[in-house]
N, C-alpha and C positions, 0 to 999 in steps of 0.2 A: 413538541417532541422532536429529538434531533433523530436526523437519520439515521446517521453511527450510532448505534444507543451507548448512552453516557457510560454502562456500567463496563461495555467492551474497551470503550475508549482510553485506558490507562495501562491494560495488559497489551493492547496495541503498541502503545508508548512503549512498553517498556520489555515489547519482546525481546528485544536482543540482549544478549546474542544465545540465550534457549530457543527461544519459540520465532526464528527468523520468518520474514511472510516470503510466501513463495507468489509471484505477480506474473501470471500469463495471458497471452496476447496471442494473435493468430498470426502466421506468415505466410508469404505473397502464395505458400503450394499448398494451404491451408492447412499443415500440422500446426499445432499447440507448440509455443514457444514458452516452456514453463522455466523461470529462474528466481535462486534467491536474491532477495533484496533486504542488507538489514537498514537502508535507510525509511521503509515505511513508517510513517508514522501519520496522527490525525494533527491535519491542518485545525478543520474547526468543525462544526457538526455535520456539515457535508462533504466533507474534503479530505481526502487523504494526501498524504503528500510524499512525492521518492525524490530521493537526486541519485540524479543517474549517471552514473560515471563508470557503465559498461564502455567495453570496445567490440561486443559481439554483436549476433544478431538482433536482439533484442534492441538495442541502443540503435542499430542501423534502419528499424522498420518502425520506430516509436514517433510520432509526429501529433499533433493536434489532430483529435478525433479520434484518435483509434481504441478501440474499445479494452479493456483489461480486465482482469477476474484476478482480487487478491485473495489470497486461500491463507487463512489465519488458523492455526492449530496449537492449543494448548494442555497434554491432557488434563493437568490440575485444576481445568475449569469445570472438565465434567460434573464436579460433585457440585457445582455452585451455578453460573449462568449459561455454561455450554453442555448440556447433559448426553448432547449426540453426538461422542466422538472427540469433545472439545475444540469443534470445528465451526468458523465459520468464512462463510463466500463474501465478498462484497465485492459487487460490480459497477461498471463507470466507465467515463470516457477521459482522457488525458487530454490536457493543454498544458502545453511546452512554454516555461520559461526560460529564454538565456541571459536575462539582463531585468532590471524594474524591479520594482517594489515587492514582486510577489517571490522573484530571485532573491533576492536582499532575505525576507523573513522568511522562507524555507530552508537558509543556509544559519539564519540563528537558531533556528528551531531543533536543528541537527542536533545528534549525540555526537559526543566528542571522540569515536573512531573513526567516524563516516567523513570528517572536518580534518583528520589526520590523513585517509589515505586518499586525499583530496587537496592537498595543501594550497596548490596553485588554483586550487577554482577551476578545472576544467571541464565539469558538470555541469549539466542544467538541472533542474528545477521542476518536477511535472507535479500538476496539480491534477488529482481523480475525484473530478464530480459524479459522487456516489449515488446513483439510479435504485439499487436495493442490495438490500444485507440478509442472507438467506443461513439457516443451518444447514446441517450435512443433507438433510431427506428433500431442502429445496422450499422450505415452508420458510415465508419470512421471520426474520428475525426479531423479536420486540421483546425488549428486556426493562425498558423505562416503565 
């Protein structure tokens, strides 16, 4: 069974740019550093994947390890596999790519806005090894 459940896995894909994910992280004074990102998308069953091509904080405190909560919201799924809200959590930890194989296939994998307001490649590449996928009340997610 994959972590990301299969049936989340295409409305992921294909949030944007309706249902952009919002991906927060904590900073060095401990507030929530909550932004959108429409480069989320799922790597493979445990992965999610951004390129990041902020100049804020978020991009200044993002390093290997650091933990992240992507908050996924759709209402149109409530009537089908997200019934609470149309929401879901998935949490993880980021490793930073700037260069390699795993740079390389997160930049084919992109939609073609993300590849547009990026031209020159100045982005890296984080991969979210996805630890659990929760709905709104915090009860894991399983939809396979």
């Amino acid at each position: 069974m994959a972590l990301i459940p299969k049936a989340l896995q295409p409305h992921i894909n294909g949030a944007f740019p309706a249902h952009v994910c919002l991906v927060g992280s904590s900073l060095p004074d401990g507030y929530a550093q909550i932004t959108p990102r429409g480069s989320v998308l799922v790597f493979d069953d445990e992965h999610l994947m951004i390129w990041e091509r902020g100049r804020g904080s978020t991009n200044a405190h993002l390093q290997n390890g650091t933990k992240l909560t992507v908050y996924f919201q759709d209402f149109g799924l409530r009537e089908s596999i997200l019934p609470i809200g149309g929401i879901a959590r998935l949490y993880g930890t980021a490793e930073i790519h700037t260069s390699g194989p795993i740079f390389e296939q997160v930049w084919e994998k992109l939609i073609p806005p993300e590849k547009e307001w990026d031209r020159e490649r100045k982005g890296f590449a984080v991969l979210v090894k996805v630890e659990r996928v929760e709905d709104l009340l915090g009860r894991p997610l399983v939809l396979d």
